[in-house]
N, C-alpha and C positions, 0 to 999 in steps of 0.2 A: 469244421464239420464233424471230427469224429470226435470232440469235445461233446460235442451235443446229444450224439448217440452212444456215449459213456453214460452221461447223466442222464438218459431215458432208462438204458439198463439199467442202474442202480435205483433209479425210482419204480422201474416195474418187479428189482428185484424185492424189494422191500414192502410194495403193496402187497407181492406174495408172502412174505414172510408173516407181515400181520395178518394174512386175510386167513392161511394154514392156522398160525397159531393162536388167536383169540376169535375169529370172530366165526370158527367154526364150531358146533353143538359138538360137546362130550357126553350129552346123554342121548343124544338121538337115537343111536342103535341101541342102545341097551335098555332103553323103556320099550319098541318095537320087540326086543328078545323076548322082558317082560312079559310084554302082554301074548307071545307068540307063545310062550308057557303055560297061557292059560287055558289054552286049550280048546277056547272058545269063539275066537274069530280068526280069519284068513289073514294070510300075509299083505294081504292091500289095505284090510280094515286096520289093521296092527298101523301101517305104516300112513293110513291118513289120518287114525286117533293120533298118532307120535306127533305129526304138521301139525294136527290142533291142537292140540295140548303146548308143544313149544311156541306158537302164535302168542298164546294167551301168557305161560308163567318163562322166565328165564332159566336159565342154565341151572344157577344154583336153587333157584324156585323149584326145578325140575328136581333136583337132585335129594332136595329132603322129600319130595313128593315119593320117589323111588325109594328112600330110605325109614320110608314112616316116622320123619322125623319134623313132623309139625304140631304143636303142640295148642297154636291158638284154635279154638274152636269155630269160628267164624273160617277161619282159613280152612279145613279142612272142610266144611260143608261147600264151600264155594268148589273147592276141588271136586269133592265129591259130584256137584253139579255140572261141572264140567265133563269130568269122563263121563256122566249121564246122557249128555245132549253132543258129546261128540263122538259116543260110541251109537249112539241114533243116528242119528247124521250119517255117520261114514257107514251103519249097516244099508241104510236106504240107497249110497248112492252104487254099495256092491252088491 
């Protein structure tokens, strides 16, 4: 029996371990900062553009987005499009 609840703890230590270190957002707070810089929306809209924005692109998606480091033009209108209609969205539903 406390074979079994070894190898429960070692499997729940280990989902935590991946769940901490991959499969949580390194940009989330800092596009929320971002856009909190700007001056121009409240810390809910900040923080429901950040939800929609990482729905839509990944981490490192996210991260040349914050770094103006997309160069295809097609990509950049899409983005563009996006913070358009999720900065709509989340003004309407604050």
């Amino acid at each position: 029996m406390s074979k079994i609840l070894v190898w429960i703890a070692v499997v729940m230590l280990a989902i935590y371990m991946v769940k901490s270190q991959y499969l949580t957002s390194k940009t989330y707070q800092p596009f929320i900062d971002g856009c909190m810089a700007s001056g121009s929306a409240s810390a809910q809209q900040c923080e429901c553009l950040s939800k929609y924005m990482h729905k839509r692109y990944s981490d490192i998606e996210m991260q040349s987005i914050m770094d103006n480091a997309i160069s295809d033009t097609l990509m950049q209108k899409q983005v563009a499009r996006d913070v358009r209609l999720g900065s709509a969205s989340c003004a309407a539903e604050f």
